[in-house]
PQR file of N, CA, C, O and H, with PARSE charges and radii, in Angstrom:
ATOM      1  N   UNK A   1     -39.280 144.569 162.186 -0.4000 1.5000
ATOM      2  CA  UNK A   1     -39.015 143.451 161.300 -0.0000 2.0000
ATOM      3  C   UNK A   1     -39.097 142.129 162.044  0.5500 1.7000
ATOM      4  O   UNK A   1     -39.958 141.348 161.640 -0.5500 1.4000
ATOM      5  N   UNK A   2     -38.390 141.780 162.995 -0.4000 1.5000
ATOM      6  CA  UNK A   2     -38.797 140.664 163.952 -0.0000 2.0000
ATOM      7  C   UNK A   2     -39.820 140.283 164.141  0.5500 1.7000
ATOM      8  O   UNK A   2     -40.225 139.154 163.861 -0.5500 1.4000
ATOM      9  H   UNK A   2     -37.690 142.415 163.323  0.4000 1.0000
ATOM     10  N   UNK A   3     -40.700 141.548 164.880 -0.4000 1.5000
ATOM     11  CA  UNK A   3     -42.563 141.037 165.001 -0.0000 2.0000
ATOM     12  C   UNK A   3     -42.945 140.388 163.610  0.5500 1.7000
ATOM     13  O   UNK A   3     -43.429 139.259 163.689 -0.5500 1.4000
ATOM     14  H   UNK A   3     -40.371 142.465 165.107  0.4000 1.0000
ATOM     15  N   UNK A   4     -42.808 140.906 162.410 -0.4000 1.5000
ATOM     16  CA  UNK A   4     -43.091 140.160 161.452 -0.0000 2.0000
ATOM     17  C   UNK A   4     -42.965 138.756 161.165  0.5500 1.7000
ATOM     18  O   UNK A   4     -43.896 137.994 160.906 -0.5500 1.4000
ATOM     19  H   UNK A   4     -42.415 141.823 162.346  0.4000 1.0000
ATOM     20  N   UNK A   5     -41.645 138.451 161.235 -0.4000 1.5000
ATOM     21  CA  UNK A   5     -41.187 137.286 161.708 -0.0000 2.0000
ATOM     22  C   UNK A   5     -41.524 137.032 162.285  0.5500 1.7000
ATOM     23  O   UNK A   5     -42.554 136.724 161.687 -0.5500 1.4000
ATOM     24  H   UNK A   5     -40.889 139.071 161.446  0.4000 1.0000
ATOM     25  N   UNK A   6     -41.807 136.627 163.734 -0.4000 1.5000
ATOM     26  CA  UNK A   6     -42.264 135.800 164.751 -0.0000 2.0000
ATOM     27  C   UNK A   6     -44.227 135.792 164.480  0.5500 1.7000
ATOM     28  O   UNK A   6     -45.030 135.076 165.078 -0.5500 1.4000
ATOM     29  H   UNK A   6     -40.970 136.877 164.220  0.4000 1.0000
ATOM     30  N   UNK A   7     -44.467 136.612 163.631 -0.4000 1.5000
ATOM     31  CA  UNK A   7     -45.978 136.663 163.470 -0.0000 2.0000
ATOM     32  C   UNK A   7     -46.019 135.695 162.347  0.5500 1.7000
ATOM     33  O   UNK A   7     -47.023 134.983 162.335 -0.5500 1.4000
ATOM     34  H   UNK A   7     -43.815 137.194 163.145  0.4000 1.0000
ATOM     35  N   UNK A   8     -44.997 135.473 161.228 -0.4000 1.5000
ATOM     36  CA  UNK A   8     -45.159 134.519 159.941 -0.0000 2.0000
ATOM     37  C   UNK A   8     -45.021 133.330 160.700  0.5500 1.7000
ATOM     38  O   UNK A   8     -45.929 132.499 160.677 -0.5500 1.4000
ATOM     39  H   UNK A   8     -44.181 136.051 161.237  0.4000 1.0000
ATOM     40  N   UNK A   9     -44.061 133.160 161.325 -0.4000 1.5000
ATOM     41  CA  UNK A   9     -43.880 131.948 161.797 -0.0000 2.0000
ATOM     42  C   UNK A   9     -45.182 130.867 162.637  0.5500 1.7000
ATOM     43  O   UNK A   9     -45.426 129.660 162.655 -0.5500 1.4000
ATOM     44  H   UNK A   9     -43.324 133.835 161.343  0.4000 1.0000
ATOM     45  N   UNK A  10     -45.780 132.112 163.264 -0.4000 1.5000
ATOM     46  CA  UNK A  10     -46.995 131.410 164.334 -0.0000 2.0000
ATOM     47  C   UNK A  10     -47.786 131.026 163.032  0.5500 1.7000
ATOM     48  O   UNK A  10     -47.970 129.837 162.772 -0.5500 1.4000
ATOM     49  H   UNK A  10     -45.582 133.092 163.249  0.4000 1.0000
ATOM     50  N   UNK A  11     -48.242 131.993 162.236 -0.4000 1.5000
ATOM     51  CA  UNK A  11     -49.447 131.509 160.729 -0.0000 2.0000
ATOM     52  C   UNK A  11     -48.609 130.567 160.412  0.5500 1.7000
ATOM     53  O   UNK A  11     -48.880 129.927 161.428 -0.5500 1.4000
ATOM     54  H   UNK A  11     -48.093 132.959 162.447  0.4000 1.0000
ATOM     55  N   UNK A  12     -47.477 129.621 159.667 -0.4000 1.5000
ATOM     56  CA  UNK A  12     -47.162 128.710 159.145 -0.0000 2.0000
ATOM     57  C   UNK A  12     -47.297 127.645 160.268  0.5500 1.7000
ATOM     58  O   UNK A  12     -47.618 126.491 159.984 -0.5500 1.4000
ATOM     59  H   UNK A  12     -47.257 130.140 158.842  0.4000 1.0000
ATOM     60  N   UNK A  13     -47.027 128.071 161.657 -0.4000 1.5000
ATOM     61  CA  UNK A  13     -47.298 127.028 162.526 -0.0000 2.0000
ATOM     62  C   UNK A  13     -48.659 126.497 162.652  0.5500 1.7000
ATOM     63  O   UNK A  13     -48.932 125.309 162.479 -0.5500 1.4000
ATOM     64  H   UNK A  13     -46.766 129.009 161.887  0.4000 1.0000
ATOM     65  N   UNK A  14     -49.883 127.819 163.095 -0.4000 1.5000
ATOM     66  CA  UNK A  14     -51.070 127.079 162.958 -0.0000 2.0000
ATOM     67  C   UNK A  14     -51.667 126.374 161.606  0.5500 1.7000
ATOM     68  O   UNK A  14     -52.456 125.433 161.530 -0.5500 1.4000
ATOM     69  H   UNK A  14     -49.661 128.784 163.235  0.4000 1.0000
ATOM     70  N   UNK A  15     -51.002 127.176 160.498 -0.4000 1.5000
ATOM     71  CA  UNK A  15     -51.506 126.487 158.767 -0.0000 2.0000
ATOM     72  C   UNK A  15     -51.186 125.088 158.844  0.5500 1.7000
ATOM     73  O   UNK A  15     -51.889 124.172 158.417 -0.5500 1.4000
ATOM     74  H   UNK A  15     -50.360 127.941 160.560  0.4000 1.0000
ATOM     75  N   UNK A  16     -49.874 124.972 159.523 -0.4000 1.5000
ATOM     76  CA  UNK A  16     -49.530 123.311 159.409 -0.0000 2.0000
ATOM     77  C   UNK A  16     -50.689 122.338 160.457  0.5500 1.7000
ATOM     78  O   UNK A  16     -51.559 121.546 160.093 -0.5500 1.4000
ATOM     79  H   UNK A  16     -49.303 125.716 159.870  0.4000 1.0000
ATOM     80  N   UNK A  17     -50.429 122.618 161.372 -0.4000 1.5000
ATOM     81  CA  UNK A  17     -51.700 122.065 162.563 -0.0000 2.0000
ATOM     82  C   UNK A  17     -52.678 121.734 161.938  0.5500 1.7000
ATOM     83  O   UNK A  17     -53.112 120.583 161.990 -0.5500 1.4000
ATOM     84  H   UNK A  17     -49.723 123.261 161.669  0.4000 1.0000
ATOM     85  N   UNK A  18     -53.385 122.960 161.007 -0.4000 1.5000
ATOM     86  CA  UNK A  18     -54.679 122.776 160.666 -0.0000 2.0000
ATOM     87  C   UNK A  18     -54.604 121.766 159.421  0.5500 1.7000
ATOM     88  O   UNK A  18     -55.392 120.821 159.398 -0.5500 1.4000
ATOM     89  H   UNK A  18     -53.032 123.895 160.964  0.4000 1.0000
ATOM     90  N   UNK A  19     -53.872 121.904 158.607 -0.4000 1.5000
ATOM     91  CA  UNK A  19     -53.667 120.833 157.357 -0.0000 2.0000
ATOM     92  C   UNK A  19     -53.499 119.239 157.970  0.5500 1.7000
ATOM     93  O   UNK A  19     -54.128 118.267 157.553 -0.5500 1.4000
ATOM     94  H   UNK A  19     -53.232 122.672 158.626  0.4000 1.0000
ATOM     95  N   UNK A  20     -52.442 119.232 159.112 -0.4000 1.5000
ATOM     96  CA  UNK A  20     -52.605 118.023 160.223 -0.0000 2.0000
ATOM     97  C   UNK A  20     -53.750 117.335 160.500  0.5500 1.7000
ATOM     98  O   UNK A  20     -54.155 116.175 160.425 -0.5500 1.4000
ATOM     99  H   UNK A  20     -51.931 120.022 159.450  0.4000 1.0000
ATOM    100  N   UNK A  21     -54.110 118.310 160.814 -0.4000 1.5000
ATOM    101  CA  UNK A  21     -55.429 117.651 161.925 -0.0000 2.0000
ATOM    102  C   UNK A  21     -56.670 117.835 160.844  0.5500 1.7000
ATOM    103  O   UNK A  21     -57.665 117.203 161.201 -0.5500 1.4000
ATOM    104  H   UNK A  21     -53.781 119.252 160.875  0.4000 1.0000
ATOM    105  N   UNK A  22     -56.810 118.453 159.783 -0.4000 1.5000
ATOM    106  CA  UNK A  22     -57.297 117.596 158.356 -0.0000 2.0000
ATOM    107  C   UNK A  22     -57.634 116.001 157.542  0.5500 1.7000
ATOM    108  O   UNK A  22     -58.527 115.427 156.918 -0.5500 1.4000
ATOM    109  H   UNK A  22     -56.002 118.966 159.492  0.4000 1.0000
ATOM    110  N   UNK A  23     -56.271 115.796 158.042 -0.4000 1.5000
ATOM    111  CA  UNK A  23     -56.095 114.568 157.335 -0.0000 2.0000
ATOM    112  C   UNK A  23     -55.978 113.461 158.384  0.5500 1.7000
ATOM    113  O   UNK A  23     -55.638 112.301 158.149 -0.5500 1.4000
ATOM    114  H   UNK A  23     -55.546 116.262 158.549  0.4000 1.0000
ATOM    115  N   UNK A  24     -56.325 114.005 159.639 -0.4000 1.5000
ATOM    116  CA  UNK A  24     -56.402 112.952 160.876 -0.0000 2.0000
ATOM    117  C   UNK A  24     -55.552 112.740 161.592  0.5500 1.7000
ATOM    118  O   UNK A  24     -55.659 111.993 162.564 -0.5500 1.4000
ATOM    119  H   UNK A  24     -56.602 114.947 159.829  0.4000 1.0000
ATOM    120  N   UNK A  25     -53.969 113.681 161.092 -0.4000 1.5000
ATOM    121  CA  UNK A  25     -52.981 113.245 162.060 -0.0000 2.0000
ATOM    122  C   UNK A  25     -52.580 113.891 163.197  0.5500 1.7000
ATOM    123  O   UNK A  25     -51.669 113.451 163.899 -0.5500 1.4000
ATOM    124  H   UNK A  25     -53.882 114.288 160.302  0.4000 1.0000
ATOM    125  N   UNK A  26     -53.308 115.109 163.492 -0.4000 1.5000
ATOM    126  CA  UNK A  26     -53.422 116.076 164.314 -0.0000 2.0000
ATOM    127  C   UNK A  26     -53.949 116.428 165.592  0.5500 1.7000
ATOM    128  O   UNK A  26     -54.610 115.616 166.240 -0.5500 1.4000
ATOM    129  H   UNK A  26     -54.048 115.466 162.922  0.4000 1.0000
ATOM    130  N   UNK A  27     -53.669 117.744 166.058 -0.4000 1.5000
ATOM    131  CA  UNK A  27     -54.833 117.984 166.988 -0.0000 2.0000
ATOM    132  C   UNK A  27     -56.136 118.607 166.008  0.5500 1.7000
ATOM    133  O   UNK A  27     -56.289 118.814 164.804 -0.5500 1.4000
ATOM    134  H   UNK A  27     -53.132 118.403 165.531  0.4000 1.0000
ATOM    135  N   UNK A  28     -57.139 118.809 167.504 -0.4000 1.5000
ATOM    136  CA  UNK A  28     -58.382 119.064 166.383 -0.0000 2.0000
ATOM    137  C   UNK A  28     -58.497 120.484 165.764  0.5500 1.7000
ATOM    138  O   UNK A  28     -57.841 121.434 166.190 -0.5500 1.4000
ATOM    139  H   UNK A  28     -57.014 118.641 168.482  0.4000 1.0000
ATOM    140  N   UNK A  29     -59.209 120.550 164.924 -0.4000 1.5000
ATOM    141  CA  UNK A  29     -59.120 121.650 163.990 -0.0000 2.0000
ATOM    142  C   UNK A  29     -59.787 122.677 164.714  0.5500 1.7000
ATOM    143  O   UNK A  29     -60.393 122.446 165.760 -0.5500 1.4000
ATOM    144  H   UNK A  29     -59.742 119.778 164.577  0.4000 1.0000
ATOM    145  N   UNK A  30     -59.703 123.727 164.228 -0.4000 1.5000
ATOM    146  CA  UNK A  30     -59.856 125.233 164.814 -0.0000 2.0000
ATOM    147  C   UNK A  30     -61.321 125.304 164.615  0.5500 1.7000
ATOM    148  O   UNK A  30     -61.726 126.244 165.300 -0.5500 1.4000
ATOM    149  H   UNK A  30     -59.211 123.914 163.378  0.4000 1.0000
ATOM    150  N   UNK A  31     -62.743 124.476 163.703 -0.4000 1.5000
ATOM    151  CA  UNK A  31     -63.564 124.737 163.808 -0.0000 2.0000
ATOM    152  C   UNK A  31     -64.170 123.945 165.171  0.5500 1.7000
ATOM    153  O   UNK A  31     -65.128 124.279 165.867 -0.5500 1.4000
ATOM    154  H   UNK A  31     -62.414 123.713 163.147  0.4000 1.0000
ATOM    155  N   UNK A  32     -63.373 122.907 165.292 -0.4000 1.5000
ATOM    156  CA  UNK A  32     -63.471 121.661 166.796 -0.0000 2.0000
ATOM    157  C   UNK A  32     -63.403 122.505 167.540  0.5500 1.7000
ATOM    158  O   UNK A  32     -64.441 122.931 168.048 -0.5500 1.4000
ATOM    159  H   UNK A  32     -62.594 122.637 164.726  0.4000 1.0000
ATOM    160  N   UNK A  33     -62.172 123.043 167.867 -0.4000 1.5000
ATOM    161  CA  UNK A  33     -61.572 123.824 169.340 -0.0000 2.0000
ATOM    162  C   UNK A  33     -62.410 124.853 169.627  0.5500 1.7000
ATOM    163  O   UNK A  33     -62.653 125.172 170.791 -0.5500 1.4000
ATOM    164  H   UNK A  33     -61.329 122.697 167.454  0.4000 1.0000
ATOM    165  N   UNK A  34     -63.043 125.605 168.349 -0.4000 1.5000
ATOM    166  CA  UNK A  34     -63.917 127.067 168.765 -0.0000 2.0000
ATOM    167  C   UNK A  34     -65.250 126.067 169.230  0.5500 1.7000
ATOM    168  O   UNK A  34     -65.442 126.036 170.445 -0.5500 1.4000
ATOM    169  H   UNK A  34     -62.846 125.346 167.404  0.4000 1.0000
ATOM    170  N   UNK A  35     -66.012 125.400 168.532 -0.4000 1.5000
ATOM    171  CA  UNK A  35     -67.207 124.629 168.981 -0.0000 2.0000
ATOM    172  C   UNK A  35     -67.602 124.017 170.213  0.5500 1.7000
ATOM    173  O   UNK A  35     -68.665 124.060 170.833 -0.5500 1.4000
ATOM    174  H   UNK A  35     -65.855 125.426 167.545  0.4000 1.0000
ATOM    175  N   UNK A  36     -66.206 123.274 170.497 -0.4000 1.5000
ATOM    176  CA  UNK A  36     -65.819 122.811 172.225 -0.0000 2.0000
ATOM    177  C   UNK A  36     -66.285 123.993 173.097  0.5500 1.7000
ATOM    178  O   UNK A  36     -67.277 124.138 173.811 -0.5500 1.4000
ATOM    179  H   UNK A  36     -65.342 123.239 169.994  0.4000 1.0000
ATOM    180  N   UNK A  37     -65.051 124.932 172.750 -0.4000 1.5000
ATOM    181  CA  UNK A  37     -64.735 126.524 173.910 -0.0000 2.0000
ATOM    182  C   UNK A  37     -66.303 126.908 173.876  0.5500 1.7000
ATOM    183  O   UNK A  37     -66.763 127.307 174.946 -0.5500 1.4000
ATOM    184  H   UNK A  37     -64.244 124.814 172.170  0.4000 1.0000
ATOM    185  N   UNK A  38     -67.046 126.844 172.936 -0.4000 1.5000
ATOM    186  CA  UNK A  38     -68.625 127.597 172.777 -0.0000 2.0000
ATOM    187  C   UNK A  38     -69.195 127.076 173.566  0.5500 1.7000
ATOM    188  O   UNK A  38     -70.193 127.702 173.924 -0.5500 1.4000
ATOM    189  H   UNK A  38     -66.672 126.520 172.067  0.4000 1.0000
ATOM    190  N   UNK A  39     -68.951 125.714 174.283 -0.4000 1.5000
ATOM    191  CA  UNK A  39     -70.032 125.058 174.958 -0.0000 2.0000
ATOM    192  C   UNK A  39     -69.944 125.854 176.474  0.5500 1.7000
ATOM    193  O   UNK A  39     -70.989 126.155 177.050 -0.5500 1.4000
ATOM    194  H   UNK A  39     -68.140 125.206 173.992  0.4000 1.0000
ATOM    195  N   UNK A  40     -68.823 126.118 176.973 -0.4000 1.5000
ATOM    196  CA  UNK A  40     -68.978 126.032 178.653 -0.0000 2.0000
ATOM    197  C   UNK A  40     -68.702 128.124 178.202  0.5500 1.7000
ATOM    198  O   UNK A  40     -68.181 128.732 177.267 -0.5500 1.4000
ATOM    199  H   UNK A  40     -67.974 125.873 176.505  0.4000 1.0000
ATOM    200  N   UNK A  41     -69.428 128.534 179.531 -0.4000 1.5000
ATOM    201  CA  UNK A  41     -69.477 130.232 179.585 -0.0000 2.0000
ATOM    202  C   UNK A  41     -68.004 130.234 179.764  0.5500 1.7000
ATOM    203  O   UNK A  41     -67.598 130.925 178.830 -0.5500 1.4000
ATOM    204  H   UNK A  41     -69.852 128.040 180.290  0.4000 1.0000
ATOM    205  N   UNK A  42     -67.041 129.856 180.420 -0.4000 1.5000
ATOM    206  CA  UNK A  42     -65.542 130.511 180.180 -0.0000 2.0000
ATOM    207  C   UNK A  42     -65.119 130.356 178.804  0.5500 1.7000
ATOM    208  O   UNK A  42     -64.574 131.274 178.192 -0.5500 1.4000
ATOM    209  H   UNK A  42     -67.371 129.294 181.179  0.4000 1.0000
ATOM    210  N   UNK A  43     -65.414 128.942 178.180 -0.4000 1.5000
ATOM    211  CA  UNK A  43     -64.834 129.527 176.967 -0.0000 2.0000
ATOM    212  C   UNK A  43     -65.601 130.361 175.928  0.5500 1.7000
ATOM    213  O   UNK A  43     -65.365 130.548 174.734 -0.5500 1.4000
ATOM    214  H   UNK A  43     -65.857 128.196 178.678  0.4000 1.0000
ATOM    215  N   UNK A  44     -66.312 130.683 176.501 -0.4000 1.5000
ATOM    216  CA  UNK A  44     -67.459 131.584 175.499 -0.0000 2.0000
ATOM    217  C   UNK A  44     -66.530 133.110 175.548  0.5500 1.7000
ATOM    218  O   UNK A  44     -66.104 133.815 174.633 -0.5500 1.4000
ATOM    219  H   UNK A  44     -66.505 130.530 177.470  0.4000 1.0000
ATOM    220  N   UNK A  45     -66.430 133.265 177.333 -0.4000 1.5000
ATOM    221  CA  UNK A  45     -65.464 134.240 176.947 -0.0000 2.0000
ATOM    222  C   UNK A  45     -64.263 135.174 176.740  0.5500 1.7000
ATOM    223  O   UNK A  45     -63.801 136.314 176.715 -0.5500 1.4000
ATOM    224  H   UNK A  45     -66.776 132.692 178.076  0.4000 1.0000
ATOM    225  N   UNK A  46     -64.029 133.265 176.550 -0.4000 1.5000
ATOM    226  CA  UNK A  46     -62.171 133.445 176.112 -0.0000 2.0000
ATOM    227  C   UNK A  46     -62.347 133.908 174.437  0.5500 1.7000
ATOM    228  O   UNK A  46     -61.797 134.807 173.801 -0.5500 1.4000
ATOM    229  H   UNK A  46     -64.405 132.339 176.570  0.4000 1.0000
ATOM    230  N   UNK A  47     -63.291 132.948 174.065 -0.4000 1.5000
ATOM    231  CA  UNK A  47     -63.664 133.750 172.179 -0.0000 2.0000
ATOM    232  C   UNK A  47     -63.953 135.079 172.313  0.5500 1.7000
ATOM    233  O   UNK A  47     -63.077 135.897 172.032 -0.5500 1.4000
ATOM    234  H   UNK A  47     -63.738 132.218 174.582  0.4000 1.0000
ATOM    235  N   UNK A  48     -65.024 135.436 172.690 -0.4000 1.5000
ATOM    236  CA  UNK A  48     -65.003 136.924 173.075 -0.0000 2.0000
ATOM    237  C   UNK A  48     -63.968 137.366 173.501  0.5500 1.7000
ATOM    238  O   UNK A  48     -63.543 138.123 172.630 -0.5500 1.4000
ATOM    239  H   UNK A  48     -65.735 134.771 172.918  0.4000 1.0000
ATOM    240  N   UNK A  49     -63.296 137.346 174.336 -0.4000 1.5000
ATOM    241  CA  UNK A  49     -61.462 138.056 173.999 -0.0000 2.0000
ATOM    242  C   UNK A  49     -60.899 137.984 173.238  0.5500 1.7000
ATOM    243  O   UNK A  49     -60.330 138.967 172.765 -0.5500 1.4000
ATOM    244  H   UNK A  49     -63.642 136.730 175.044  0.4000 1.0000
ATOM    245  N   UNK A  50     -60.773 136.642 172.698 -0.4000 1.5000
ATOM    246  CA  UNK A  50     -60.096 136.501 171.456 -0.0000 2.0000
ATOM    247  C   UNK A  50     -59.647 137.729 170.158  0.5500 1.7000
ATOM    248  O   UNK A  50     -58.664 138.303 169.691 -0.5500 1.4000
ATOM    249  H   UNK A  50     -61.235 135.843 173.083  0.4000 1.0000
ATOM    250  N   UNK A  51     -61.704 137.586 169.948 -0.4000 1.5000
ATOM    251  CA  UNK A  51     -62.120 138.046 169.079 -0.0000 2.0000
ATOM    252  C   UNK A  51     -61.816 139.892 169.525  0.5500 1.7000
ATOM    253  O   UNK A  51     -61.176 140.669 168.816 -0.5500 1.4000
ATOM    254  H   UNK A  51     -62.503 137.120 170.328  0.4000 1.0000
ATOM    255  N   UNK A  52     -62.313 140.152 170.532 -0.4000 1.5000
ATOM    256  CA  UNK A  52     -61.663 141.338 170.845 -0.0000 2.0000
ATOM    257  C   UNK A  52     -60.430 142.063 170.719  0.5500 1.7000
ATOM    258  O   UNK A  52     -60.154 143.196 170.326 -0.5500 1.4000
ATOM    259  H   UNK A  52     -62.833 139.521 171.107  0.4000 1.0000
ATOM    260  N   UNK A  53     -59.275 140.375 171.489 -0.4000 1.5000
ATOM    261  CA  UNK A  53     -57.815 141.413 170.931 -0.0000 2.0000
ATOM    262  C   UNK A  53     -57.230 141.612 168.998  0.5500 1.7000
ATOM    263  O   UNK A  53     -56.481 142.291 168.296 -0.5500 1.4000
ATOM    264  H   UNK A  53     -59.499 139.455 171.808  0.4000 1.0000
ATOM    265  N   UNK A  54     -58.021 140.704 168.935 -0.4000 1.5000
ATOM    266  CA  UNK A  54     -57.712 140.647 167.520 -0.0000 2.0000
ATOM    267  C   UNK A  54     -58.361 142.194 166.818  0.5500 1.7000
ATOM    268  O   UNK A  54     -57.691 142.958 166.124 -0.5500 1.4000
ATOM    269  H   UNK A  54     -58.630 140.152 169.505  0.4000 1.0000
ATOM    270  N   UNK A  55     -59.721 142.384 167.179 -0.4000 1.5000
ATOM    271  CA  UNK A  55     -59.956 143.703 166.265 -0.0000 2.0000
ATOM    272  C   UNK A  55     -59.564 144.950 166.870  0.5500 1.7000
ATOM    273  O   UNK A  55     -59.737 145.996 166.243 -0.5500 1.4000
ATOM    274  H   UNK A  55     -60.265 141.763 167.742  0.4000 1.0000
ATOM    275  N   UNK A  56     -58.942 144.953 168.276 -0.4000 1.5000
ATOM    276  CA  UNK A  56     -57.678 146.115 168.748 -0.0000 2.0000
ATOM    277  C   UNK A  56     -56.838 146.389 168.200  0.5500 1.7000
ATOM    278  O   UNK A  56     -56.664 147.454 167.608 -0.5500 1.4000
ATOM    279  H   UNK A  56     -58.802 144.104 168.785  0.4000 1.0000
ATOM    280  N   UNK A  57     -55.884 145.176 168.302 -0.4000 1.5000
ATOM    281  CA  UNK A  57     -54.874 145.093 167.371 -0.0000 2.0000
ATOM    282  C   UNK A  57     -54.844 145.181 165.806  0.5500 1.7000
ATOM    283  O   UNK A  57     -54.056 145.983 165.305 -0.5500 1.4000
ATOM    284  H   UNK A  57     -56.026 144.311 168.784  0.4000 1.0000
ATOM    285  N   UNK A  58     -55.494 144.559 165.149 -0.4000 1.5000
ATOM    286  CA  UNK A  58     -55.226 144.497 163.804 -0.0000 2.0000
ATOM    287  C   UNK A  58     -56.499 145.224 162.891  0.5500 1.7000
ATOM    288  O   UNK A  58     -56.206 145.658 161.777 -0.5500 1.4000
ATOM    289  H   UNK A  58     -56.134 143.908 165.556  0.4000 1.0000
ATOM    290  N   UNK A  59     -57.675 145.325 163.300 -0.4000 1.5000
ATOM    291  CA  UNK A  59     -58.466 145.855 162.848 -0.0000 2.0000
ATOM    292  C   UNK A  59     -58.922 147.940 162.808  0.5500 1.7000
ATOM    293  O   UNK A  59     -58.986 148.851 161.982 -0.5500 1.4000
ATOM    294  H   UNK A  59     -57.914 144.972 164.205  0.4000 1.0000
ATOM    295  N   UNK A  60     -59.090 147.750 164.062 -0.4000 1.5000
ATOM    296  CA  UNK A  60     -58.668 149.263 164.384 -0.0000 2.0000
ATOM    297  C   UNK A  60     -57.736 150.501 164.055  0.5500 1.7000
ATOM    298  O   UNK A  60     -57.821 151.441 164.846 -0.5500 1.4000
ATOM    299  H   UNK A  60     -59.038 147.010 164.733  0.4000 1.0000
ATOM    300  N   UNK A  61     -57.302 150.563 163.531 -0.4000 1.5000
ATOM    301  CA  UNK A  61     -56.236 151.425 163.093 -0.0000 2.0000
ATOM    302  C   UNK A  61     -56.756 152.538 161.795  0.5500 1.7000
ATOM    303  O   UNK A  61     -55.957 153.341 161.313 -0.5500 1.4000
ATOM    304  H   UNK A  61     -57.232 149.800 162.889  0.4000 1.0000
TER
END
C-alpha cells in the first residue's frame, strides 16, 4: 500500500511540473528534457535505461 502511495505522489508531482512548465512557469517539459538527453550518446543511454527499467518493471509481468 505505501509503494502505491509514494508512486501517486511522484505522477501528481511530475503532472504538476508538466502543466508548469506548459504555461511557462516551469522547468522544461518532458518533450524538452527527452530531446536535449537525445542529443549527446550518454543521454541517449540514460533513455534507453529509462525505457528499459520501465518495461521490467511495469510491463513484463
Amino acid at each position: 500500500m505505501t509503494g502505491a502511495v509514494g508512486f501517486a505522489v511522484l505522477l501528481v508531482t511530475a503532472l504538476a511540473l508538466e502543466a508548469a512548465a506548459r504555461r511557462g512557469a516551469g522547468p522544461a517539459t518532458v518533450r524538452e528534457a527527452v530531446g536535449a538527453a537525445m542529443r549527446t550518446t550518454p543521454g541517449r543511454v540514460a533513455v534507453l535505461l529509462a525505457w528499459v527499467w520501465l518495461g521490467v518493471h511495469f510491463l513484463a509481468r
